[in-house]
N, C-alpha and C positions, 0 to 999 in steps of 0.2 A: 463672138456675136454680142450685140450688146440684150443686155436684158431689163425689163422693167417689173417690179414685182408691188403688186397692188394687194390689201386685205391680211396683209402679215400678221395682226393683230386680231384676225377673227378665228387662228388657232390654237386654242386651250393650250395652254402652258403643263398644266397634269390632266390626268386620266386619260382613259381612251377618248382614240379619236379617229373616224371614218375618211379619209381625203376621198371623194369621186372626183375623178378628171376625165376630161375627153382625151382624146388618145390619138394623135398625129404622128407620132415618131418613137422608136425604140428608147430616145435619148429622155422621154418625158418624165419613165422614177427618177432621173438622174438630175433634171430641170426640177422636178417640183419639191425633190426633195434637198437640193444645195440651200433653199432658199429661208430654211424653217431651222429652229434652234434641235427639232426633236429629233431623234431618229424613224427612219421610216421603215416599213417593211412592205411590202409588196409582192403580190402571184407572178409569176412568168410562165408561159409557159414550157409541159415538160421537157421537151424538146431543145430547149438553150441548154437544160443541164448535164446533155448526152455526151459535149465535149467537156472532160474533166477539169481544164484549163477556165474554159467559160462561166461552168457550173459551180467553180470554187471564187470566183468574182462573183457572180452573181450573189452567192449565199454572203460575201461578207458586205455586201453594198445592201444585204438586207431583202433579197430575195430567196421565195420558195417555190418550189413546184405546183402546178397544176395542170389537170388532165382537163384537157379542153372538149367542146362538144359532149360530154355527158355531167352527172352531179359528182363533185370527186369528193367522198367522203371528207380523206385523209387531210385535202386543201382547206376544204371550212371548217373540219374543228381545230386543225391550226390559227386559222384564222380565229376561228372565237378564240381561243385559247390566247393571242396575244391583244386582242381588247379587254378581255376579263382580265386580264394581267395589266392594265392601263398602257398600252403601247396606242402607235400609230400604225393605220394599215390604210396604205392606199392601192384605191383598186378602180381601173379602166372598164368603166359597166359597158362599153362596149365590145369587150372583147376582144378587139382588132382594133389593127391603126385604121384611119380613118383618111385614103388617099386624098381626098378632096378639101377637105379642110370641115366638110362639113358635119353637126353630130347626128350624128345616129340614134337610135333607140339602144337602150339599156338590156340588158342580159337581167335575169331575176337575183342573180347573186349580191350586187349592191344591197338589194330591197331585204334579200336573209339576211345580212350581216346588220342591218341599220335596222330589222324589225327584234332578232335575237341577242341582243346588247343593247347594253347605256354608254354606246359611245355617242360621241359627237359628230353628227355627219357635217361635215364640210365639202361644200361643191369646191368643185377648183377650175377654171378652162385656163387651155393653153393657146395661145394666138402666136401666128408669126412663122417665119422660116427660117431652119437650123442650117442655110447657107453660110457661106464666111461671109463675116458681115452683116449677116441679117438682124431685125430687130425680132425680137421675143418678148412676149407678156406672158404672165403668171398674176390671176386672179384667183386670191382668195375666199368666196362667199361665206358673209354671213353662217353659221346655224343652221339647219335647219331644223325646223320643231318635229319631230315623228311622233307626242305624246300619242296624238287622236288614234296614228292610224295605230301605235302599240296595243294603245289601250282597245280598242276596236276590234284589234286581228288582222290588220290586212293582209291583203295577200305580197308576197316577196313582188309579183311584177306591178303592182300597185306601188307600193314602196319606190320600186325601181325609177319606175315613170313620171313619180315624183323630184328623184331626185335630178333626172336626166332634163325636167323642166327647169329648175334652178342651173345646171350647167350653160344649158341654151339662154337663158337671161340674163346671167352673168356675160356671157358670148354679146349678147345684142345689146346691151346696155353701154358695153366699153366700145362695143362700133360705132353706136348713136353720137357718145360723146367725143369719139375720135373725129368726124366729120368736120 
């Protein structure tokens, strides 16, 4: 497939750094992270790690476990744990692939991670179909600023909701200009 990658330059070279993406496809840590000098790390869930063969891919391509449908301690202080240590962690606030193409609303986990760290949150959307042949984008966004809501307290789905609207403008911006 051919791929197009926009915004390369809007991910921190050091320190932590938050990637949120929307989520189409299995193959998406795999797209959004070929594309970047850093390494990435990312949740999957438990469930891929049950086959030993799978689960031992998984962990060296940079993923960890999480228990989906409740708060999984052990998943988010891993999580903190590898932004307070300046790593990259990208994480699908949707939770699930997204059959449709279309985004979704955010899960509150993005909003914990980008309100309890000084990482850098980075939107990211993925466009396109993982067909042979097909074209694919990978957009980078900007930044985003969380000082206010730090400083303020907000709440994690506050946070979330924030970020999930940069995803979607990133999304509409590159469709505007594709016309």
């Amino acid at each position: 497939m051919r791929v197009r990658v926009i915004g390369r330059e809007n991910i921190p070279e050091t320190g932590p750094v938050l990637l949120c993406s929307n989520h189409i496809s299995n193959l998406d840590p795999v797209l959004v992270g070929s594309h970047m000098k850093r390494s990435l790390n990312f949740m999957a869930k438990e469930e891929l790690f049950e086959n030993k063969t799978a689960g031992a891919l998984l962990k060296r391509l940079g993923a960890f476990p999480v228990k989906r449908g409740s708060s999984d301690r052990r998943a988010l202080k891993k999580g903190l744990g590898l932004l307070d240590d300046g790593h990259v962690l990208c994480l699908f606030p949707e939770g699930t692939r997204s059959k449709t193409g279309e985004i979704k609303s955010g899960l509150a986990g993005s909003g914990f991670f980008a309100l309890r760290s000084k990482a850098s949150i980075v939107p990211v959307v993925v466009i396109g179909s993982y067909k042979l042949f097909g074209r694919m984008t990978v957009i980078y966004g900007p930044p985003v600023d969380m000082d206010s809501m730090r400083a303020r307290k907000a709440d994690a789905a506050e946070a979330t909701e924030m970020i999930m609207e940069h995803i979607r403008g990133l999304k509409k911006e590159h469709m505007e200009q594709s016309r």
